[in-house]
N, C-alpha and C positions, 0 to 999 in steps of 0.2 A: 504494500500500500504506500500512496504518497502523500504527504501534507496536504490536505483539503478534500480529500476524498470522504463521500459520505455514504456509510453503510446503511442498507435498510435493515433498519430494526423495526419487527413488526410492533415488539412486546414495551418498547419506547414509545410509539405511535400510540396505543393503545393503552399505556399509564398518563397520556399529557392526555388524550381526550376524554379519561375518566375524569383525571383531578383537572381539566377544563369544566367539565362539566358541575365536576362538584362545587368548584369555586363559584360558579356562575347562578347556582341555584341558592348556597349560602349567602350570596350577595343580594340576590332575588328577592329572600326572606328578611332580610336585616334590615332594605329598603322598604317593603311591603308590612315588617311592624312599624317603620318610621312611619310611615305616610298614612296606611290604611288601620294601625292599630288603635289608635283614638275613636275610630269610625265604628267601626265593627266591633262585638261582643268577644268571639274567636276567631282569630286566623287557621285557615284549614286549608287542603291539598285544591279546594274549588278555586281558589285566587289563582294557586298555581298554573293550572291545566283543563278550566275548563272555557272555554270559549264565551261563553255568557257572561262574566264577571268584568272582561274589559270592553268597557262600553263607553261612550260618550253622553251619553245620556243623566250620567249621575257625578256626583264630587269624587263619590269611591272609584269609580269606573278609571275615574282622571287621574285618581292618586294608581291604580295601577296600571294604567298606560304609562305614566311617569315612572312607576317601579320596574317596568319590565325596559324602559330607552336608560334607564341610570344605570342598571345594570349590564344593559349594552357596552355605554360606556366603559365600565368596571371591567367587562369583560374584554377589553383591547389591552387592558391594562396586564391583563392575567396572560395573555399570549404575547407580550413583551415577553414577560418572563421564561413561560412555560414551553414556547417554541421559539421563539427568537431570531426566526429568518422572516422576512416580509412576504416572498413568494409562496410560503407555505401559509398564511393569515385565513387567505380565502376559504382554502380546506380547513382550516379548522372550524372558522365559523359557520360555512354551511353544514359541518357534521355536527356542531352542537345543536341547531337548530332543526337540523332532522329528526336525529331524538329527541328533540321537545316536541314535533311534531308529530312524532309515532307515540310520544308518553301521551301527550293532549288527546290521540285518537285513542289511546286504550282506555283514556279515564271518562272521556266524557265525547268523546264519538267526532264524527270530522268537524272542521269548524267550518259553522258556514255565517260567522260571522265578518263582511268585511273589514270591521274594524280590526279584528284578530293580523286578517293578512298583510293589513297596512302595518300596522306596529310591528309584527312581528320581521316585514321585507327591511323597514328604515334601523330596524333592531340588527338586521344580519348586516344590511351593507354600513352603519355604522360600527358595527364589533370589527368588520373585515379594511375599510378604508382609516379607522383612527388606528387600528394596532398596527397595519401597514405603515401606516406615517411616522408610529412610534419606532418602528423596529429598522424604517429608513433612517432615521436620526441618530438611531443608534451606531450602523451598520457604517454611517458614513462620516462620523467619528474618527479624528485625526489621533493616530498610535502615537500617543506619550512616549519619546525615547530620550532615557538618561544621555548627555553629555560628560564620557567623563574624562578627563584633564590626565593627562600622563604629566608626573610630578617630575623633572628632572633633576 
C-alpha cells in the first residue's frame, strides 16, 4: 500500500452510520424536549416518526419542524467528525434519512404528508451541503510546518 490509499472497510462504514444515526436522533430528542416539552404533557416515539405530528398548522407542529432542521444542522456537525471527507457527506446523509424513512414507515405507515417531504428534503440537502462546506474548510486547511533553525 501507498500513502493515501483508502481501504474499504465495510464494518467502518457501518459503525459511522450507526453512531450517525445515533447522534442525530439524541440531538432530535434534546431539541424536541427544548422546544416541544413545555407544550406537551409526554414526549413519545409519535414526534419522532410519525408523519402527523409535523404540521404547520399548530405552534407544536413549528417547534418540531424547527426540531427536526436544528438537528439537520447538528447533524453536519456530526459528519465533520465522524467521516470527514466532503465527497463522502452526501452518502451519508441520504443513508440517514432512509432509515428514518423506512423507521417513519414501520411506525406509522408512508407519509403522505407534504409537509413531512418538505422538511425532511431541506433537512437532507442541509445535513449534506453544511457538513460539505465544513469538511471543505477543513480539508483545505494550510499544514502547520515547524521551522527549525540549525544552531551552529
Amino acid at each position: 500500500m501507498f500513502y493515501g490509499a483508502i481501504v474499504w472497510d465495510p464494518w467502518l462504514i457501518v459503525a459511522q452510520i450507526v453512531c450517525l444515526q445515533c447522534l442525530y436522533y439524541f440531538t432530535l430528542g434534546l431539541f424536541m424536549s427544548i422546544l416541544i416539552g413545555s407544550r406537551v404533557s409526554r414526549i413519545s416515539l409519535v414526534y419522532f416518526f410519525d408523519y402527523s405530528t409535523m404540521t404547520t398548522a399548530t405552534v407544536t407542529g413549528w417547534c418540531v419542524v424547527g426540531s427536526f432542521l436544528l438537528s439537520s444542522i447538528a447533524g453536519a456537525g456530526y459528519i465533520l467528525y465522524l467521516v470527514e471527507r466532503a465527497k463522502k457527506c452526501l452518502d451519508f446523509s441520504a443513508t440517514l434519512y432512509i432509515i428514518h424513512l423506512i423507521l417513519c414507515i414501520l411506525y406509522g405507515g408512508w407519509p403522505s404528508s407534504i409537509t413531512w417531504w418538505i422538511v425532511n428534503g431541506i433537512g437532507l440537502a442541509v445535513m449534506a451541503l453544511f457538513g460539505e462546506w465544513l469538511c471543505i474548510r477543513r480539508e483545505l486547511r494550510e499544514i502547520p510546518i515547524a521551522r527549525y533553525r540549525s544552531i551552529v
